[in-house]
C-alpha positions as CSV (number, residue, x, y, z in Angstrom):
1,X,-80.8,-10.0,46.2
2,X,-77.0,-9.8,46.1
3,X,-75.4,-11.2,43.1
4,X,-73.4,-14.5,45.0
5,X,-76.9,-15.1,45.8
6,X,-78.7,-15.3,42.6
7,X,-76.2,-17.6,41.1
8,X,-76.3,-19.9,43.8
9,X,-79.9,-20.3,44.0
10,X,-80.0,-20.6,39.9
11,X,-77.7,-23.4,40.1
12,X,-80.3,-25.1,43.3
13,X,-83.3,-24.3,41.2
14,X,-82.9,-25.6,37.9
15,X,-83.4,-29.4,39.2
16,X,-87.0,-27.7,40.5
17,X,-87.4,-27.0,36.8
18,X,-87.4,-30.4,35.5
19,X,-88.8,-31.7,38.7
20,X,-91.6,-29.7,38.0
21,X,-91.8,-30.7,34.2
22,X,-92.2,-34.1,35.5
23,X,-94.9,-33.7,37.8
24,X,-97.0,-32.0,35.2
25,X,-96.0,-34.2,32.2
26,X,-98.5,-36.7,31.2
27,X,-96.0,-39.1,30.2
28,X,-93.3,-41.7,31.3
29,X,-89.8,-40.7,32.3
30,X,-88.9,-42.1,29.3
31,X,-91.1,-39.6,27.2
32,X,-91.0,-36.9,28.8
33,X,-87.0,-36.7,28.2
34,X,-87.8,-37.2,24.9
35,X,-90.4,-34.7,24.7
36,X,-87.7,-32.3,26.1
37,X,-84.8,-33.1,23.6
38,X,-86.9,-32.9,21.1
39,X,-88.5,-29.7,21.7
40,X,-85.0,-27.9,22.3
41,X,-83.8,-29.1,18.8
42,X,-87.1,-27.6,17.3
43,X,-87.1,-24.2,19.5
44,X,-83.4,-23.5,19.6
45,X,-83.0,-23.9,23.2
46,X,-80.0,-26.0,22.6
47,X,-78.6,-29.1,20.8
48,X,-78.7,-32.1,22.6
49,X,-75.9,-34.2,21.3
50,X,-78.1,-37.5,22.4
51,X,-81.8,-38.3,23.5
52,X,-81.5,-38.5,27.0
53,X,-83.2,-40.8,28.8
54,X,-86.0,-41.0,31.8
55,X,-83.1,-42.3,34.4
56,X,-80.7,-39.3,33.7
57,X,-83.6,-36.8,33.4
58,X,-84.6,-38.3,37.1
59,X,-80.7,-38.1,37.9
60,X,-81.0,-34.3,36.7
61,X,-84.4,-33.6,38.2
62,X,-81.9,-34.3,41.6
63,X,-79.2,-32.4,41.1
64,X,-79.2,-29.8,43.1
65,X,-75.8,-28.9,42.1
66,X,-77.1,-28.0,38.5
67,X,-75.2,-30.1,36.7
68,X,-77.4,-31.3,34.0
69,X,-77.1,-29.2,30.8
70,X,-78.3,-26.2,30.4
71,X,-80.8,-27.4,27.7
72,X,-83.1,-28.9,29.9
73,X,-84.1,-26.6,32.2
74,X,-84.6,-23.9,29.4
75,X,-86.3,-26.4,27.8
76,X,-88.8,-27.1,30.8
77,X,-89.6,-23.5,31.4
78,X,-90.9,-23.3,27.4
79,X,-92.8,-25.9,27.9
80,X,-93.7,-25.0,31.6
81,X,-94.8,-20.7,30.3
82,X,-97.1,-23.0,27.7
83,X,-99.1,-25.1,30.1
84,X,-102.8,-24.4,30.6
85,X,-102.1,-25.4,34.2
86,X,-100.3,-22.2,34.4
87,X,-97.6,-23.5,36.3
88,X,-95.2,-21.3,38.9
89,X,-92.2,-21.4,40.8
90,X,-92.4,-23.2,44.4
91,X,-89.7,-22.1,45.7
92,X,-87.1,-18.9,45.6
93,X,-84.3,-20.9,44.0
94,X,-86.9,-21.9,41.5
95,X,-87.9,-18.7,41.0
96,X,-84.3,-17.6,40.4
97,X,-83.8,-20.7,37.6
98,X,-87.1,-19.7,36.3
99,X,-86.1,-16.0,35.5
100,X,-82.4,-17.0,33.9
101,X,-83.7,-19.5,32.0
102,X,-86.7,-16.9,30.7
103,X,-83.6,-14.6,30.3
104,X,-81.6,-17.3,28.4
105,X,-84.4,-18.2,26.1
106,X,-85.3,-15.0,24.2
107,X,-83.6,-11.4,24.1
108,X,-84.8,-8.3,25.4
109,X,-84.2,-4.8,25.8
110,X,-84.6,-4.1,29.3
111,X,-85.9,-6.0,32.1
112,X,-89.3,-4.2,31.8
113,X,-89.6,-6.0,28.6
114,X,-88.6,-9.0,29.8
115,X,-91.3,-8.7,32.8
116,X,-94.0,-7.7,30.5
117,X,-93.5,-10.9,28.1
118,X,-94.1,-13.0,30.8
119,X,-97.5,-15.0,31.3
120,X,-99.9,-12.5,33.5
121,X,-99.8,-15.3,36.7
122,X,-95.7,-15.0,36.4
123,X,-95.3,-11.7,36.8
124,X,-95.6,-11.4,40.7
125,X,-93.3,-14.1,41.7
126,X,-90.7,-13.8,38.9
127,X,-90.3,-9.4,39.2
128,X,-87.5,-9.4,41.7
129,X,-85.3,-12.8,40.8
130,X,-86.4,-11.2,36.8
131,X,-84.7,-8.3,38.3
132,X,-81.6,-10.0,39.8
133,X,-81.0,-12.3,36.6
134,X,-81.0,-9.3,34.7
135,X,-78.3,-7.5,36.4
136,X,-76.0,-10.8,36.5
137,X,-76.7,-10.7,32.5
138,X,-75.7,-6.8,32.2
139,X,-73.0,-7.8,34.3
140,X,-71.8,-10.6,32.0
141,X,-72.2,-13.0,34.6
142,X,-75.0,-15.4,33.9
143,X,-73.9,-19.1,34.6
């Protein structure tokens, strides 16, 4: 997957993220942005300088520019690796947001690693964009 590539599909896929996170949250809008700030504050995935709220996560959840911060959609794929529902990407650019944001949340030592710590259903469809986010990171060129 050439490198242009990956970061253009990260940027598409993130809004999958939270759109995702929304269809499985058993919440309103409302809550489930909540539930999101929150649980970046607690798990280091960021620092939300405000609660957002159910209308801007729905404004993110449509960006397909990526525009929403970063927080979020490392936020969703916690939450998202945690479900019982056992949740996967549904698309390739998902896949690709999926994998950076994996990436983004903890630190490995080699993309083997990084493969390995994933839930067993995640493995399949995340090894190759696993692969391409990890040579944009090497690279010093994750978004």
């Amino acid at each position: 997957m050439p490198q242009n590539d990956f970061y253009t599909k990260v940027r598409a896929g993130l809004a999958a993220l939270l759109r995702q996170w929304r269809a499985l949250g058993q919440a309103d809008l409302d809550q489930l942005a909540l539930i999101l700030a929150e649980t970046a504050r607690v798990a280091k995935l960021g620092t939300p300088e405000a609660t957002p709220s159910g209308e801007e996560l729905a404004r993110w959840s449509n960006d397909s520019e990526g525009h929403m911060p970063l927080w979020a959609p490392r936020t969703a794929v916690f939450l998202l690796n945690q479900m019982p529902a056992r949740p996967a990407p549904q698309s390739e650019e998902e896949a690709c947001a999926w994998a950076y944001c994996w990436l983004k949340n903890r630190t490995f030592d080699s993309c083997d690693a990084a493969l390995n710590a994933l839930p067993a259903h995640l493995k399949a469809p995340l090894e190759a964009p696993l692969q391409a986010a990890w040579r944009d990171q090497q690279g010093l060129r994750l978004i």
